[in-house]
C-alpha positions as CSV (number, residue, x, y, z in Angstrom):
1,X,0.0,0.0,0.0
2,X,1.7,3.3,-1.0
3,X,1.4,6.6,1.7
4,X,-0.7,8.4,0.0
5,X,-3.6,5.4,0.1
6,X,-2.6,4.8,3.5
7,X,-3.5,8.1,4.3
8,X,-6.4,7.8,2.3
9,X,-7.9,5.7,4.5
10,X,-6.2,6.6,7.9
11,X,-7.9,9.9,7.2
12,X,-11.6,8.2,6.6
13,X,-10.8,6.9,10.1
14,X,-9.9,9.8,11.9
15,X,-12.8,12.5,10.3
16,X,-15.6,13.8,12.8
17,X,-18.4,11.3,13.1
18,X,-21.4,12.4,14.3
19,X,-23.1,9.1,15.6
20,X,-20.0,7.3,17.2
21,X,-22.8,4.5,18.0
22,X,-22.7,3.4,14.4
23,X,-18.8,2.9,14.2
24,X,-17.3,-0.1,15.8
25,X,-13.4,-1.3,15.4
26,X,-12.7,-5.2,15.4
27,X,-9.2,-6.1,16.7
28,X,-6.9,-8.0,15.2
29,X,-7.6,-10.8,17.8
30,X,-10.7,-10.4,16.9
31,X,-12.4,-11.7,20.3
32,X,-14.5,-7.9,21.0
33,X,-15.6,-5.2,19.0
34,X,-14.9,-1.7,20.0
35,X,-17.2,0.7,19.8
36,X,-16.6,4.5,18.6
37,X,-17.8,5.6,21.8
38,X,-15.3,4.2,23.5
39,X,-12.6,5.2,22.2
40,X,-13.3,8.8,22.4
41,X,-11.0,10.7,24.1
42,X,-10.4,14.0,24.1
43,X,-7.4,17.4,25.4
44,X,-7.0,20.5,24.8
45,X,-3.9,21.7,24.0
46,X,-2.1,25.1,22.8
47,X,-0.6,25.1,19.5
48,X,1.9,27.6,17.6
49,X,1.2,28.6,14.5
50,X,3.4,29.8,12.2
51,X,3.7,33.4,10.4
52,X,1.1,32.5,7.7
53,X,-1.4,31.6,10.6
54,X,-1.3,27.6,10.3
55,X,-0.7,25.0,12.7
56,X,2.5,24.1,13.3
57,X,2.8,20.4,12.8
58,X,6.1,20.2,15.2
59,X,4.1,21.3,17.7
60,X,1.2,19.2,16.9
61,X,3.1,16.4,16.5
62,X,4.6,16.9,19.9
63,X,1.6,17.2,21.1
64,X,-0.1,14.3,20.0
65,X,3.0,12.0,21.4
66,X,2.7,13.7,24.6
67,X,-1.1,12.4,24.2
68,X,-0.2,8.9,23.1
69,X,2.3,8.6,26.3
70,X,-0.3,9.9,28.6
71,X,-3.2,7.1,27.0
72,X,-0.6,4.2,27.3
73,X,-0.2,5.2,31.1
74,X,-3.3,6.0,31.9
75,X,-4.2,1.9,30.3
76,X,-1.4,0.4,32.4
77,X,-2.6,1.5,35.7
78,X,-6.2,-0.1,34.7
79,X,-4.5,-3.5,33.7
């Protein structure tokens, strides 16, 4: 699969749903469906932008990591 399709579909994932009901995620294991709902999670963060007035994706990227390492924690201490 080249980038581009991968983030194709990565993208089609990660859009704004409005019923997170109808949206359920299979594992690999395949033993439980997921639904959208749960996975919702949500922080506010402050972002830079850049002279032109966009987002800088540094900072978002950082961001988002920080994020990640905060979700992985936050699932250890309810295992």
């Amino acid at each position: 699969m080249s980038e581009d399709e991968y983030k194709k579909i990565l993208g089609a994932y990660l859009k704004p749903v409005a019923d997170l009901d109808n949206i359920s995620f299979r594992p690999t294991n395949g033993k439980s469906i997921i639904k959208g709902k749960d996975l919702l999670k949500t922080k506010i963060v402050d972002i830079d932008v850049t002279k032109t007035g966009k987002i800088s994706e540094p900072a978002l990227l950082q961001e988002m990591s920080k994020f990640l390492i905060e979700l992985k924690l936050d699932e250890k201490k309810t295992t």
